[in-house]
LUMDOSE-69870 format. One record per residue: y, x, z of N, C-alpha, C, CB in turn. Coordinates in steps of 0.05 Angstrom, whole numbers, plus 5000, padded with zeros to 4 digits. Glycine has a CB too. Layout:
// residues N
YXZYXZYXZYXZ ...
This chain:
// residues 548
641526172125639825992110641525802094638025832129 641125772072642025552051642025372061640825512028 644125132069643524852071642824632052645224782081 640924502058640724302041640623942055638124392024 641723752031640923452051638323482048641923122041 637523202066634823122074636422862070633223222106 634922682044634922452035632822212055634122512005 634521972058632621722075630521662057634421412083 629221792040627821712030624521522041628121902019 623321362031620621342045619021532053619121222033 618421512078616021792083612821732078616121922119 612121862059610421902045607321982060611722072029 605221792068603521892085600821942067603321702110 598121982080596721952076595721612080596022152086 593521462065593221252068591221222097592421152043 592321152119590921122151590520852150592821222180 588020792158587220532163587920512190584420482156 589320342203590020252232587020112249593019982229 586620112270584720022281584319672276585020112309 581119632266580719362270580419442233583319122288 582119532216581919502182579519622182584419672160 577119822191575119912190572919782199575320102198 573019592208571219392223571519212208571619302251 573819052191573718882177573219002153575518742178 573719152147572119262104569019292109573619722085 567919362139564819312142563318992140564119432172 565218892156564518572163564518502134566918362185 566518572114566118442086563218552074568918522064 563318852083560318842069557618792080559919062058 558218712103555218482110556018252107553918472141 557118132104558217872094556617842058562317892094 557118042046556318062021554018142016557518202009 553218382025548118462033548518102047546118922084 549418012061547617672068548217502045548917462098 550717492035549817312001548217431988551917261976 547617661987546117751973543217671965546317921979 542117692000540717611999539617362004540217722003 540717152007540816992005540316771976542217032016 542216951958541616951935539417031919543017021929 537817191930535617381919533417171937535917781928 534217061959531716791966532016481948532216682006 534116411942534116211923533516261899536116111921 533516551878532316581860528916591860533616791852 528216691883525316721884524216401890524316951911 525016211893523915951904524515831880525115801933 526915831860527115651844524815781807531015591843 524216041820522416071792519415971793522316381783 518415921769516215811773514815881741516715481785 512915821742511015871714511116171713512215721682 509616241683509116501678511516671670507116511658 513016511653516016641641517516681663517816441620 517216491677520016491705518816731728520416071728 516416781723515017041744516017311726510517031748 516817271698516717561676519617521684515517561635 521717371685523817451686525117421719525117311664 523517321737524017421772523817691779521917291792 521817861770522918171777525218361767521018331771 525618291748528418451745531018371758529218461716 530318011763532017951778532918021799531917811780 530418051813530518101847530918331854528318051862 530218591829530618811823533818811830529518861795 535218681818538018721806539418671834539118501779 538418411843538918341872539518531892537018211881 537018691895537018851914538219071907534818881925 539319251883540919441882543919321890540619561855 544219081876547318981885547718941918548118651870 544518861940545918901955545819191974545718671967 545119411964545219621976548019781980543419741965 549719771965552619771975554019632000554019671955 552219292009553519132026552619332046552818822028 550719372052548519512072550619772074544719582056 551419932047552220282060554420132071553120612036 555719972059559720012076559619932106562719712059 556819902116555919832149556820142168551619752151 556520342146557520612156560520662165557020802134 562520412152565420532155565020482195568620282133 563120342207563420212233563920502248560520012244 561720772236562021092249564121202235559321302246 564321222212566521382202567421232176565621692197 570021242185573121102158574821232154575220862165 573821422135576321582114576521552089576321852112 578121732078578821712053575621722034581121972047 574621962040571922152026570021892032570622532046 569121712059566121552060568021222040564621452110 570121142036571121002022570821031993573120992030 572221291983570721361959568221401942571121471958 566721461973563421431970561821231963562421461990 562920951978562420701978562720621953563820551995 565920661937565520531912564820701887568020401906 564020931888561821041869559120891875561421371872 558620821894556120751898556020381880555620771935 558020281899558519991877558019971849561219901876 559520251844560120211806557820231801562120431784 554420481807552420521806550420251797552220651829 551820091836550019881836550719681809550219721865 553419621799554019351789552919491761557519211792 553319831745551919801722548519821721553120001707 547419791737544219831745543719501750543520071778 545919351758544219061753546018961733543918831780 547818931714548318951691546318981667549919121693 544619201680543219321652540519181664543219731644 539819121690537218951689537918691688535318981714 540118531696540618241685541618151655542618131701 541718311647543718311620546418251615542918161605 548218221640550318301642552318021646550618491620 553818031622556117791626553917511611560017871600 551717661600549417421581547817351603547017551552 547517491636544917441646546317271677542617781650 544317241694544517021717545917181733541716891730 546917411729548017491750551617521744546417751758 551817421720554617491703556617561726556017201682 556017371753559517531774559317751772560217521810 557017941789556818111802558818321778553518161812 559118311748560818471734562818581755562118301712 563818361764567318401769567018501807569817991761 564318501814563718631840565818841854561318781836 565519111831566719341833569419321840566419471810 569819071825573219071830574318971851574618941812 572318721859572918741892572518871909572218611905 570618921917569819201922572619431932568219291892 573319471904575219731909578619531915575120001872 578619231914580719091928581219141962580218801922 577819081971577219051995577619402010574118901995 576819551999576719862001579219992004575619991977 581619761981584619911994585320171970584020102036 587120141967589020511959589220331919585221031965 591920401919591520341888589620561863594720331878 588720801875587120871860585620831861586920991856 583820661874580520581884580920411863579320431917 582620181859583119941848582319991821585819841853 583820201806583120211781581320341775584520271768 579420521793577620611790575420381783577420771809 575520271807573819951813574619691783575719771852 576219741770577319601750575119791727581019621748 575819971721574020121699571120121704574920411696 570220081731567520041734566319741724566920101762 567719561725567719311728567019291700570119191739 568919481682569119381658566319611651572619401641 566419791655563519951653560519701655563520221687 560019551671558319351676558219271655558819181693 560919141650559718921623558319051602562118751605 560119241598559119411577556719421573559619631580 555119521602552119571596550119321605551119841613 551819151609550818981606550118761579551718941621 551518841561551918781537550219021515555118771535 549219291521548619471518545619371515549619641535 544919311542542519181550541118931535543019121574 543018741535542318551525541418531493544218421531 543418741488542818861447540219011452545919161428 539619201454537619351461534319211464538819481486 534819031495533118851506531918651499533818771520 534718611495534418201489535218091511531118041484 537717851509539217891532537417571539543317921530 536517561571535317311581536417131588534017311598 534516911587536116621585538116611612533616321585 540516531607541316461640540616271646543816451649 540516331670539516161692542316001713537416381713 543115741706546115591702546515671731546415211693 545015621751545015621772545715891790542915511774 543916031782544116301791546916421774541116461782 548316421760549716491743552416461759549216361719 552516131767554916041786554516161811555215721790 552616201830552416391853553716541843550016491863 551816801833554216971826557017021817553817051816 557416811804561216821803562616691837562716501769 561316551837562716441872562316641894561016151886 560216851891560417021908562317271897557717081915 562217291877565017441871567417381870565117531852 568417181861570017001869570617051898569016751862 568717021911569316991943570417281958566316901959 568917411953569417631954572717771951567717681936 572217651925574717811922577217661931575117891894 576317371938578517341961578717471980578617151972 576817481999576317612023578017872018573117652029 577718031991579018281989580918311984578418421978 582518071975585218061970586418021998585917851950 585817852012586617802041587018082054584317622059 584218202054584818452074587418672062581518652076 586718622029589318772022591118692038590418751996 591818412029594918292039595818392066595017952042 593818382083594318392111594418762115591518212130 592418962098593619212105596719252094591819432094 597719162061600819132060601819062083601718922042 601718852093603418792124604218982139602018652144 601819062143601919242169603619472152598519352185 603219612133604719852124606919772122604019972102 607219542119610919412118613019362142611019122106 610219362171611519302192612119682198609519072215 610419862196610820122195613620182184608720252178 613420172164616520272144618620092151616320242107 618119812165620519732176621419852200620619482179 619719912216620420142239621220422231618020192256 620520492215620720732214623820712199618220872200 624820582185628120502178629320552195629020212172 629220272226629520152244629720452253627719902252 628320562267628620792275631021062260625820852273 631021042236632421282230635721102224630721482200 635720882222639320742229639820762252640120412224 637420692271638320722301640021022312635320672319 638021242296638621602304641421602284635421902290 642121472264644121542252646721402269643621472221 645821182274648520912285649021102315646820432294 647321222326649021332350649221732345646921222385 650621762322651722032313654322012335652722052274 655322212341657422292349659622262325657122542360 658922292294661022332282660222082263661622632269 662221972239661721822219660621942188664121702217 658121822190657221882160656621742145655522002155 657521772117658221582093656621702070661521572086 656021482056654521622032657421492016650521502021 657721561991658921611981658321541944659221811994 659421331928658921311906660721531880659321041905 661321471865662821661844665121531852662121661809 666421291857668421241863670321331888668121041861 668721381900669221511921669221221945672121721916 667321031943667720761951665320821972667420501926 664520652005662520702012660220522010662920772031 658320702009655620432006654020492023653620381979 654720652055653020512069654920752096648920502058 654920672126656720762145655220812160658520622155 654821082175652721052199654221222231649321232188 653821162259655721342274659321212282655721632253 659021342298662421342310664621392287663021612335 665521212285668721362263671221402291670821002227 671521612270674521852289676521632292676522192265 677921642305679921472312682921522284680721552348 684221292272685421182252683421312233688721232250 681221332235679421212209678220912208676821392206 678120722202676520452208675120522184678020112210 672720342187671420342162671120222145670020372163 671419872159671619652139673419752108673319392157 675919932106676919982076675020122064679420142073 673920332076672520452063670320402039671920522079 669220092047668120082022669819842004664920032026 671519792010673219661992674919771974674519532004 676419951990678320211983677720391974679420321997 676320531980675220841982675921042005676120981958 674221222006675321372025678721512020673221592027 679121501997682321681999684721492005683321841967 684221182005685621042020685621072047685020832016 684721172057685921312091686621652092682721282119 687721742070687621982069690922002068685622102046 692222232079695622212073695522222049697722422083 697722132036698622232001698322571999702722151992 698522652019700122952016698023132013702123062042 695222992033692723212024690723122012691423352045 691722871993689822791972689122931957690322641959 690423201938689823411925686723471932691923631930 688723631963685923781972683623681978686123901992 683323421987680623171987679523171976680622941985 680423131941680023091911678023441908684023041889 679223571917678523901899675723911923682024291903 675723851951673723891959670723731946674523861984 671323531939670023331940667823411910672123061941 670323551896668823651864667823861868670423711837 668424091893666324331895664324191905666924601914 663823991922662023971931659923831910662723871952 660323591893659523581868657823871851662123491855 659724041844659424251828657224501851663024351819 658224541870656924761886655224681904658724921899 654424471919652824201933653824091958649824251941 655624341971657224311994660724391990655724492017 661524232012664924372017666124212039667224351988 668024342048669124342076672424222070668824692091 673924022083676724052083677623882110678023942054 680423902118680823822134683823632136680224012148 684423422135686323182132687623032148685323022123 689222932141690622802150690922532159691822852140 689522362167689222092165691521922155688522002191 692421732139694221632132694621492144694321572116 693821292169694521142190695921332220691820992195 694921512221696021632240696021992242694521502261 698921982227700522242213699622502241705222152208 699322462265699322652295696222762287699422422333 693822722280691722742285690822832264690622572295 688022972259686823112246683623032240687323332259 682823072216679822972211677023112196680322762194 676223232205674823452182672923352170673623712191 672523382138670823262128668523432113672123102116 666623372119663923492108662123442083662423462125 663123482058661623392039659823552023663023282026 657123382024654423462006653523351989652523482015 652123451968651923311946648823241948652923471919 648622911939645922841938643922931919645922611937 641423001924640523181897638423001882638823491905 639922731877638322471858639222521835638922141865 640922651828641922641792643122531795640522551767 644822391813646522221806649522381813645721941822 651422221823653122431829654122271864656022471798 653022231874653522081900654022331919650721881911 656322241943655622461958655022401990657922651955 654622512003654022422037656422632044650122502055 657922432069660422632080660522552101663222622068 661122592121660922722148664322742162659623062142 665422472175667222632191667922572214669322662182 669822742224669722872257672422902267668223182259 673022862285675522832293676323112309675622562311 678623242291678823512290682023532300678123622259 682523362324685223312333686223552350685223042350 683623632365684623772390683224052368683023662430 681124072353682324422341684724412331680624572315 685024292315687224372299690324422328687624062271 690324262345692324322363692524592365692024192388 689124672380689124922400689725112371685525002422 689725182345690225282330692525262325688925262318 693925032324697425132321698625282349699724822314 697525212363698225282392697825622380695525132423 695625712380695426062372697326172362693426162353 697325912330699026032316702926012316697825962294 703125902337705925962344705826122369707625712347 703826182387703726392396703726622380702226392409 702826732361702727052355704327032339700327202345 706426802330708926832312711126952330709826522299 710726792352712626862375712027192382712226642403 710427252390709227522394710027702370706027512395 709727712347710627872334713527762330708927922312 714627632329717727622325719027772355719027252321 717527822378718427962397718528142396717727952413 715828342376714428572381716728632360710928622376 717928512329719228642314722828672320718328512289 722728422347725228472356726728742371725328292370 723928712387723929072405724129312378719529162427 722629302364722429432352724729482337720629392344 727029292323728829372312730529472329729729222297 730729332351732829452379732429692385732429322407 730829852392729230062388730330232364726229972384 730130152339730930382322733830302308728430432299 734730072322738230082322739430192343739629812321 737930342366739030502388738530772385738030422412 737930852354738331102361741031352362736531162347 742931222351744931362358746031372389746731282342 745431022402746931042425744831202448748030722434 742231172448742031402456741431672464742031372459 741231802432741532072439744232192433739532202426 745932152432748532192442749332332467749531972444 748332092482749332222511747732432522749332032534 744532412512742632572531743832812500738232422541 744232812494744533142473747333232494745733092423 748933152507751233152513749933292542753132862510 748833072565747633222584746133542578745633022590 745033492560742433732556745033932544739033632526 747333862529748934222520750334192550752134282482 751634022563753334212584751334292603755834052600 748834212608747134292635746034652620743533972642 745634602601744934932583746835112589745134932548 749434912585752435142593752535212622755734982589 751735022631751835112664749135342672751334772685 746635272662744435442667745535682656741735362656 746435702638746836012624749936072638746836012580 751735992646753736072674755236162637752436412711 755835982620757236092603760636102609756635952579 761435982631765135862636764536012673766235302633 763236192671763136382697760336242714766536372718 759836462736759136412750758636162773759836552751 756136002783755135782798753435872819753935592781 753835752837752535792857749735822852753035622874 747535912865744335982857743435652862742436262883 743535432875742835192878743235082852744135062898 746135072850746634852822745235002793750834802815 746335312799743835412772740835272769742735762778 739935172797737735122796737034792786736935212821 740134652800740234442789740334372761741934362798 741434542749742134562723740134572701743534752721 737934772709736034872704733534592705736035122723 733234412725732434192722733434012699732634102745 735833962707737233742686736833822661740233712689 736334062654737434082615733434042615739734552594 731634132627728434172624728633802624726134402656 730333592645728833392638730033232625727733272656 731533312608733533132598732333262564737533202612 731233412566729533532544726733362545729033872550 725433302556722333182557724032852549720033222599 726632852568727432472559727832492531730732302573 728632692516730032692486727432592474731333012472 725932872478723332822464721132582468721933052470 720832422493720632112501721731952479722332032528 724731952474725931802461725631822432728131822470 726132112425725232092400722431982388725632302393 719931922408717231892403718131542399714832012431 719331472413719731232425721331072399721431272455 722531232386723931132364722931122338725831242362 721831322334720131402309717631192312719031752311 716531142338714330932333715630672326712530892358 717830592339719130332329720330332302721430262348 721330582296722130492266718730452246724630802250 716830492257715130492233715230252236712530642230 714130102258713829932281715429652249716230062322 717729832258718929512240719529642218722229302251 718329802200718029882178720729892165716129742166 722530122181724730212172725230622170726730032191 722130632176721730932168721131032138719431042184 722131102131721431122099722231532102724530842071 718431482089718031792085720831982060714131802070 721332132054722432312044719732562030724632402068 718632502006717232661999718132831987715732591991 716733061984718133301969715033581972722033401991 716333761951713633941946714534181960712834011911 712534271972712634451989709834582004714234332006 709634822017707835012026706734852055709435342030 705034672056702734692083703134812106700434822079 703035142100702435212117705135332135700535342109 707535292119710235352130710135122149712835362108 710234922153710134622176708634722188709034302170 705834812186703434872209704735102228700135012194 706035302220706835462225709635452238706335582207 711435292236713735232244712835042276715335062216 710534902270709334752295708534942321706434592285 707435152296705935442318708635522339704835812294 710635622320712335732331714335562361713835812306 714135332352715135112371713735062399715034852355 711235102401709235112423707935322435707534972417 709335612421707535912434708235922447707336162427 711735942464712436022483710735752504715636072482 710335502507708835372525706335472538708335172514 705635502507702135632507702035982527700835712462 704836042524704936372532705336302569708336592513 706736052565707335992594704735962613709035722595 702635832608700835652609697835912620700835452573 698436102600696536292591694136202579695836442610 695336082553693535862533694136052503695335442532 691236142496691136282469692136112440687936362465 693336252431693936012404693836182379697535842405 692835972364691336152344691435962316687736242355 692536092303691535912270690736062249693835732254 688535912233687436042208688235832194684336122206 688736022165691135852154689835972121695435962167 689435912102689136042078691336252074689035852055 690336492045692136662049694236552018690536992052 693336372007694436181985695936021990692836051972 698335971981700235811983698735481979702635901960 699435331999697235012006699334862000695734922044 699934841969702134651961701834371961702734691937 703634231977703233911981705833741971702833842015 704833461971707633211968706933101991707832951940 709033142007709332962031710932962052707532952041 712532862063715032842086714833102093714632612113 716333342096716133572113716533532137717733762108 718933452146719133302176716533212192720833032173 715733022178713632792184710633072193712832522143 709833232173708033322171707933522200707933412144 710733692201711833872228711333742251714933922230 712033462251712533272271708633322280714232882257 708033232264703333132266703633462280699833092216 704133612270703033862282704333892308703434112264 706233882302707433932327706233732356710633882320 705433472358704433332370702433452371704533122365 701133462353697133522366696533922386694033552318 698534012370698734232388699834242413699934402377 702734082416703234092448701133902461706433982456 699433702457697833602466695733772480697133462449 694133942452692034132467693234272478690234282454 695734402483696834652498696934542526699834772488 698334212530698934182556695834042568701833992560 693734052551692133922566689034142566691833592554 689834322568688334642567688634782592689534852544 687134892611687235042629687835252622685435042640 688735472638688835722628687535842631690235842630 686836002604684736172596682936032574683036232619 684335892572682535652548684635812519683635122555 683135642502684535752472685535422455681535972448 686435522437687535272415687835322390690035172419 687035262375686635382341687335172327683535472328 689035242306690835092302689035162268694435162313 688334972244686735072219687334912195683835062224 688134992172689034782154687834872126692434752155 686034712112685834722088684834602070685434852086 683834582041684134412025680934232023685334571999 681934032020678633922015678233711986677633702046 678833741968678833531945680733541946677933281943 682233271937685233191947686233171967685933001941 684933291998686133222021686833482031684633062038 688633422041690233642063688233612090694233542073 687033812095686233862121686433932143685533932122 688433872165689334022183687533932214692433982183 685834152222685234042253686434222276681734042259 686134152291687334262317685134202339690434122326 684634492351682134382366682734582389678734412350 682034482415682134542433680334752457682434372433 680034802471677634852494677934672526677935232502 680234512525681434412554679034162560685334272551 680133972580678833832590676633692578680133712598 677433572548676733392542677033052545675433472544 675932872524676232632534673632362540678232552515 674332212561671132062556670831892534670231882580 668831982531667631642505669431352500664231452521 668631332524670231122536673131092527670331152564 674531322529677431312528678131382496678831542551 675831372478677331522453677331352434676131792443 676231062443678230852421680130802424677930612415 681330802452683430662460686430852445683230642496 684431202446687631312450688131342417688131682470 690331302403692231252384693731082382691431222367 693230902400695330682398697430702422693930382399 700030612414702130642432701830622462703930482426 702530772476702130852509700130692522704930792528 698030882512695430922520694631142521694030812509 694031172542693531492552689531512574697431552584 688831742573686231802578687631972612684332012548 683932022614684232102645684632012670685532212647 685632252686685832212721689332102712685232622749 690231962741692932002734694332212736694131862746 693432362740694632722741695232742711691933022755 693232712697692732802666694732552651688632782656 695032252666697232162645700032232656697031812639 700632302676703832412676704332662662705032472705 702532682651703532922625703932832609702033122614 704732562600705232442577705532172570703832512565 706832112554707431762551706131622538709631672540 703131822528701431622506702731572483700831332517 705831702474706731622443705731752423709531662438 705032072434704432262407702432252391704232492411 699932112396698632102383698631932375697232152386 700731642382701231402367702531472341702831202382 703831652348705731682316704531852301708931802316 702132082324701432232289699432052276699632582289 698031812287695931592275698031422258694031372301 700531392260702431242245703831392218704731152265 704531612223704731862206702831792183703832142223 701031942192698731982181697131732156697232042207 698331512169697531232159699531202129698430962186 702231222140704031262120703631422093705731362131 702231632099702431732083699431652071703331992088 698431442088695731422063693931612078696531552025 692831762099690531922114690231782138691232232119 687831932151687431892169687732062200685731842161 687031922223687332222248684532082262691332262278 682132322271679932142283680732522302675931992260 678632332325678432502348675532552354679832382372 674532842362672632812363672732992398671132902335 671332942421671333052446668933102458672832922462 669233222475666833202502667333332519664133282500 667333122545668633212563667733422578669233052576 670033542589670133852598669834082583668233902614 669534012552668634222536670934272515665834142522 672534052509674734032497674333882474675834262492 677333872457677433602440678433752409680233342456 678533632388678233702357679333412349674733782344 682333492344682933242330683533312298685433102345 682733202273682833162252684732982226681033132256 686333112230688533052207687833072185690833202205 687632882158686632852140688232642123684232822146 690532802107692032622080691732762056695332572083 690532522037691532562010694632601990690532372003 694532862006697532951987697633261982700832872005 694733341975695533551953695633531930694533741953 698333701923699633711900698433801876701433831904 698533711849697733801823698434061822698933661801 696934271812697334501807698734631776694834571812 
């Protein structure tokens, strides 16, 4: 998921009236149906004669529509929402242009009630009521002035005229008050709700800073990492606690994060050179260029990470030490064991006369194991020189299937020993390649004494090589034991070996390290494919056939 900030911005609600504001916007409108009528009883007592009876019904008319609004807002007492509030002051605007047009408006005895609407929608709350209640207000006069052209606007009546402004007037104190006092309360809300999110920020585990273009702070929240203080921070800037040395990198994080919205770096504190600080910067998404950053005291990773990393420096300066020792011993020692292995040969074959039948037999041991040590050693060397990358192939062009075949010839007599079939299909076309001859003899020669010594007798071994695109194909596949699941990631890598322990003293686990090293060298691959008891198919596969 993409990260993004979440800005302190105000949270944005619906307008909720708190308990008690719904009881008081009713109380205002029985407060107002009782001037009302009240007013509508002093008009009826002070008219008199025939004219003052022709112009008392429209009055009282007007009266009683203005107070049928006081009367509905008696409803907010069951239900106070948005929808019966809105209801209320459509109904106002109704009432104030319906006695407008029977009083004659800003010309007649009722001239307040105009500006009704607008208290009304003061007392009602929400700045869009307000101007709704404002355009109704002004709607009144209108038709009240409408009326009066039309009509003929009637004499006012001085008396009745000032009622009505003092009750609007009044009113709309009353509705300014309740405003004032719902502001309050929404102000004591949003001061908590601040109060609340400095409190969740001031106990962070880490320090977070918003961040100007200067890189100066304007506002701190949370624990700062130790040799960060914060007091510089907004005096200084943040790169005044930063070393000289990874100011660069500070600087470059600070502009991806600008440019891309996030970025990551990790520093040096300039007060205290031992310790480590990671810093987290995001970009604010006001248009402006501010950023919020984030840091954390990154003392003990960064340790346990140099700690690794002079561990596996040490580790491979060991591994490449063995390794050169290893392939700077190869003269000293196959020297001697070539020396053992010709006089114990001389002695088995009784070439300087006749030996007793024991020591023949002795003899006969010594040159067989002083032969398996050569071949140990040579595995053992060849993996170390790759090991420290002082094997360097010898390429050259040449026939495929002469190496496959030179491998054959090197492992029949085993396979004849064994009573293990050996068998290769080989094209009848010369399989011209570039690539180490040695090297290539060597792969074959490994994967065949492998299947030979790990084949029962009566089992077979097919030895198969040919072209696939650019790759040389050679598999060697078996009928012997096989290997488990289990065991066939492990085996390619240096002395690691499968099976019972019966099945690893047949071997040191090198040969198939070097034909996977071989094979690498030259740019191919070696995969194994088995099942146990059924036998194994291993797959040699380098790109080095030759242009034709």
């Amino acid at each position: 998921m993409k990260p993004h900030t979440v800005l302190l911005d105000p949270i944005r609600r619906p307008e909720v009236h708190d308990a008690g504001d719904g009881a008081a916007v009713a109380a205002w409108h029985a407060g107002w149906a009782a001037a009302v009528g009240v007013t509508a009883l002093f008009a009826t007592g002070a008219g008199t004669g025939a004219e003052a009876a022709g112009t008392a019904a429209p009055l009282l008319l007007a009266l009683g529509v203005m107070a049928a609004p006081g009367l509905a807002g008696l409803t907010l007492l069951r239900r106070d929402d948005d929808e019966a509030r809105s209801a209320l002051l459509t109904l106002w605007t109704l009432a104030a242009l319906a006695s407008a047009a029977l009083s004659g408006g800003a010309g007649g005895p009722l001239t307040g009630f105009v500006f009704a609407p607008l208290a009304a929608g003061l007392a009602l709350g929400g700045r869009r009521r307000v101007l709704v209640a404002a355009i109704a207000a002004t709607g009144a006069a209108g038709a009240g002035l409408l009326s009066g052209w039309l009509l003929g606007a009637p004499m006012a009546a001085a008396a009745t005229a000032g009622v009505s402004a003092l009750m609007t007037a009044g009113a709309t104190t009353a509705a300014l008050f309740l405003g004032a006092r719902r502001a309050a309360r929404r102000m004591e809300v949003a001061e908590a709700d601040v109060a609340g999110v400095e409190t969740l920020l001031a106990g962070q585990p880490a320090l977070t800073l918003a961040l100007n273009q200067d890189l100066r702070a304007l506002a701190a929240y949370g624990a700062a990492p130790a040799a960060l203080p914060v007091e510089p921070l907004f005096k200084e800037g943040l790169l005044s606690a930063v070393d000289p040395a990874d100011r660069p990198a500070v600087l470059a994080a600070l502009a991806r994060a600008r440019n891309l919205g996030e970025a990551q770096v990790r520093f040096t504190p300039r007060l205290a050179l031992d310790r480590r600080i990671l810093l987290t910067a995001r970009r604010m998404d006001d248009g402006g260029s501010r950023l919020i950053v984030q840091a954390l005291d990154a003392t003990l990773q960064y340790a346990r990470e140099a700690e690794l990393d002079a561990a596996r420096m040490e580790a491979e300066a060991q591994s490449a030490g063995k390794s050169r020792f290893l392939a700077l011993m190869s003269h000293e020692l196959r020297t001697p064991l070539n020396a053992v292995i010709g006089f114990s040969d001389a002695m088995r074959q009784e070439l300087f006369g006749p030996v007793p039948a024991r020591y023949a037999d002795y003899a006969r041991s010594i040159h067989e194991a002083g032969g398996h040590l050569l071949d140990l050693i040579n595995d053992v060397l060849d993996v170390s020189r790759i090991e420290a990358d002082r094997y360097e192939l010898a390429l050259e062009r040449f026939d495929a299937r002469e190496a496959v075949t030179a491998g054959l010839a090197l492992v029949r007599l085993q396979a004849e020993d064994k009573g293990v079939a050996l068998n290769a299909v080989l094209p009848p076309e010369p399989l011209m390649i570039r690539a180490d001859r040695r090297a290539l003899k060597q792969m074959t020669l490994n994967l065949l004494s492998n299947a030979v010594k790990f084949t029962p007798m009566g089992g077979t071994v097919t030895a198969s090589a040919q072209a696939a695109g650019t790759m040389l194909e050679l598999i060697v596949a078996d009928t012997g034991v096989g290997i488990a699941r289990a065991d066939l990631a492990r085996l390619g890598r240096p002395y690691e070996q499968a099976g019972e322990a019966e099945q690893k003293a047949k071997g040191s686990g090198l040969g198939l390290a070097l034909v996977r090293a071989l094979a690498e060298l030259h740019g191919g691959t070696l995969s194994l494919d088995s099942t146990l008891g059924e036998g194994t198919a291993a797959a040699l596969r380098l790109p080095v056939l030759a242009e034709t």
